[in-house]
C-alpha positions as CSV (number, residue, x, y, z in Angstrom):
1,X,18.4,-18.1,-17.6
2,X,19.8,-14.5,-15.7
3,X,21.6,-13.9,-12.6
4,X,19.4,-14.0,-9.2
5,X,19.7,-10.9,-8.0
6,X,20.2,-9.9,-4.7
7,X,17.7,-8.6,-1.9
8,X,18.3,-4.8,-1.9
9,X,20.1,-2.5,0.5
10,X,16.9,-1.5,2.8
11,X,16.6,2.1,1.7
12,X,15.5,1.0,-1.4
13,X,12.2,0.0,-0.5
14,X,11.8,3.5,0.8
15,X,13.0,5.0,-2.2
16,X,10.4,2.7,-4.1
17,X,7.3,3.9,-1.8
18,X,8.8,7.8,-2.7
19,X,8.9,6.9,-6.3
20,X,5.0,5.9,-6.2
21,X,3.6,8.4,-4.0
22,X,5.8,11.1,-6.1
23,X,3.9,9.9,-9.0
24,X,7.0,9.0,-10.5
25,X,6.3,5.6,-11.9
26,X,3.9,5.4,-15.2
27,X,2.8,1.7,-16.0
28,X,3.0,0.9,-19.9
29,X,1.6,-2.4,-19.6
30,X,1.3,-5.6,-17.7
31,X,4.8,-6.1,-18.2
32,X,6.6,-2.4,-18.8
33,X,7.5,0.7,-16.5
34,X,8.9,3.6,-16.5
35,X,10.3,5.4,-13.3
36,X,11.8,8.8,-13.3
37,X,14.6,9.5,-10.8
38,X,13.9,11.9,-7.9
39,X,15.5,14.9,-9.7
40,X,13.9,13.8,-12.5
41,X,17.4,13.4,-14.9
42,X,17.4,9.6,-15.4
43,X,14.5,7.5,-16.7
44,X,14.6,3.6,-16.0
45,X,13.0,1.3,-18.2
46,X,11.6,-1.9,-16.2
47,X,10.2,-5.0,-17.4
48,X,9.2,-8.4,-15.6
49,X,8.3,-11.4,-17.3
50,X,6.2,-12.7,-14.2
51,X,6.1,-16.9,-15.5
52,X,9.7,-17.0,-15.8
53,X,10.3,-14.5,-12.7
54,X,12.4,-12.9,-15.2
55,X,13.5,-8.8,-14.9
56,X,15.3,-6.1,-16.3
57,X,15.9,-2.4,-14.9
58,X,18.4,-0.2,-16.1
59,X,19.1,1.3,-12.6
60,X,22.6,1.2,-11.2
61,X,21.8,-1.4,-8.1
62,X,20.2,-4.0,-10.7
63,X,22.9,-3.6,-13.6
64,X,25.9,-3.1,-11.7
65,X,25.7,-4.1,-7.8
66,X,23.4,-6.8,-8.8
67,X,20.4,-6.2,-6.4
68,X,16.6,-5.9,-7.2
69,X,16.6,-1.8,-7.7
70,X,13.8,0.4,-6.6
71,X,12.3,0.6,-9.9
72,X,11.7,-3.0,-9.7
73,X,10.4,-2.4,-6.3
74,X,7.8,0.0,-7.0
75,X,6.5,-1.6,-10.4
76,X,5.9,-5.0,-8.6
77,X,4.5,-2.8,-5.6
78,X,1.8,-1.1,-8.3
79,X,1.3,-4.5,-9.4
80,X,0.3,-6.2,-6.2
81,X,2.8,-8.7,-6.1
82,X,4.6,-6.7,-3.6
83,X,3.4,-5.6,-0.3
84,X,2.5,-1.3,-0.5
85,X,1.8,0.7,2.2
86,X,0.2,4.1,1.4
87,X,0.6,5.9,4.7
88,X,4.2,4.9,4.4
89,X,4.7,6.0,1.2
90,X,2.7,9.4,1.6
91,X,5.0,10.7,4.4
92,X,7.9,9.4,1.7
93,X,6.7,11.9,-0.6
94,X,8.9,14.9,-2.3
95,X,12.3,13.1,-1.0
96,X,15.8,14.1,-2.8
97,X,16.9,10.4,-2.8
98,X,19.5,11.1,-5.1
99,X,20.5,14.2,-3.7
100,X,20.7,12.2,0.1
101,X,22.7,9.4,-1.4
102,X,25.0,11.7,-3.4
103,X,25.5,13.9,0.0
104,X,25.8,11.7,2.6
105,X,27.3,8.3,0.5
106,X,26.2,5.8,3.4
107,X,22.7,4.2,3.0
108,X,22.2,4.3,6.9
109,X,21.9,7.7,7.3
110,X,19.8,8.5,4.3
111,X,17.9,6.1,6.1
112,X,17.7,7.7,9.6
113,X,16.7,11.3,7.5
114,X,14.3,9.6,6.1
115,X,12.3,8.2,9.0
116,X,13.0,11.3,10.7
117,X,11.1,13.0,8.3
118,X,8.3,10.7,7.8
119,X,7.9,10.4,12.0
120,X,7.4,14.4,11.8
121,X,4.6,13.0,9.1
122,X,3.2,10.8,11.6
123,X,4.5,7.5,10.8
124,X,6.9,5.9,13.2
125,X,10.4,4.5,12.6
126,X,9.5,0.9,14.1
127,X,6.2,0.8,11.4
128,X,8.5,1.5,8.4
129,X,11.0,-1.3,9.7
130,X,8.1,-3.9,10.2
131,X,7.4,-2.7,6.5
132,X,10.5,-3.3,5.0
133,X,10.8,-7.1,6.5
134,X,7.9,-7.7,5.0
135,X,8.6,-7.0,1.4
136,X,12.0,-8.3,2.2
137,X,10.1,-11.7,2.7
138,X,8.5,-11.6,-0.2
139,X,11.1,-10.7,-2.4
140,X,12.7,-13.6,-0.7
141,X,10.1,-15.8,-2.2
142,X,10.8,-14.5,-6.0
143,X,13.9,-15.8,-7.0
144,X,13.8,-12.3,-9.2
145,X,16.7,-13.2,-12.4
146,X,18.0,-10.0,-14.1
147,X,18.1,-10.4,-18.5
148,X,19.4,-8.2,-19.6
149,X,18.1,-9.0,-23.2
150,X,14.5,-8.4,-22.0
151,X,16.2,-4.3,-22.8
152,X,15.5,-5.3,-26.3
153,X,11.5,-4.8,-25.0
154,X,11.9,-0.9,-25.2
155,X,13.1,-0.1,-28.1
């Protein structure tokens, strides 16, 4: 019935509150995303199958490192079934995620940029960790499984 998948590294809540405010992610349906990457050269394809708690992203962290991806992340955030925060996610807007992660290769400091950037936006470090552990503890409560059949809904 799918792998559970993990709870992601923190930064990719961030990266999911980016990906919204950057207008990034376009709902098809109830069930269907699509997020573009921060540089705008990947497209992933989401789908969540809410009665079965069943999910598909084709984003590295869900396919290969087996953890709920920040597509996942936003599309559930735009769906209320995650918690958003739009103050957050405004001084979150016009990151280089990709270009951060490819530069620096550890999450944590990425993750101290980041704040650092969204305290000179006026939100503080200690809000957007209070934030995190909350959609952490909902995610918690998911049991999110990753099948990768439901691929076969985009084509």
């Amino acid at each position: 019935m799918g792998k559970i998948l993990r709870l992601p590294p923190r930064i990719k809540v961030l990266e999911a509150l980016g990906a919204i405010a950057d207008g990034r992610v376009k709902i098809l349906d109830g069930q269907r995303a699509i997020v573009n990457s921060s540089d705008y050269t990947r497209v992933y394809h989401v789908y969540f199958d809410e009665a079965k708690s069943l999910v598909y992203s084709d984003d590295n962290g869900t396919i290969f490192r087996g953890y709920v991806g920040y597509p996942i992340i936003a599309f559930l955030m735009l769906k209320g079934l995650l918690p958003f925060d739009e103050k957050i996610a405004s001084a979150l807007k016009g990151i280089e995620w990709r270009k951060l992660n490819e530069k620096y290769k550890k999450y944590s400091i990425v993750e101290q940029i980041v704040k650092s950037r969204a305290k000179s936006r006026g939100v503080m470090p200690w809000i957007i960790d209070r934030f995190v552990i909350q959609v952490f503890s909902e995610l918690r409560r998911k049991t999110l499984r990753f099948d990768p059949s439901l691929k076969n809904k985009f084509t």
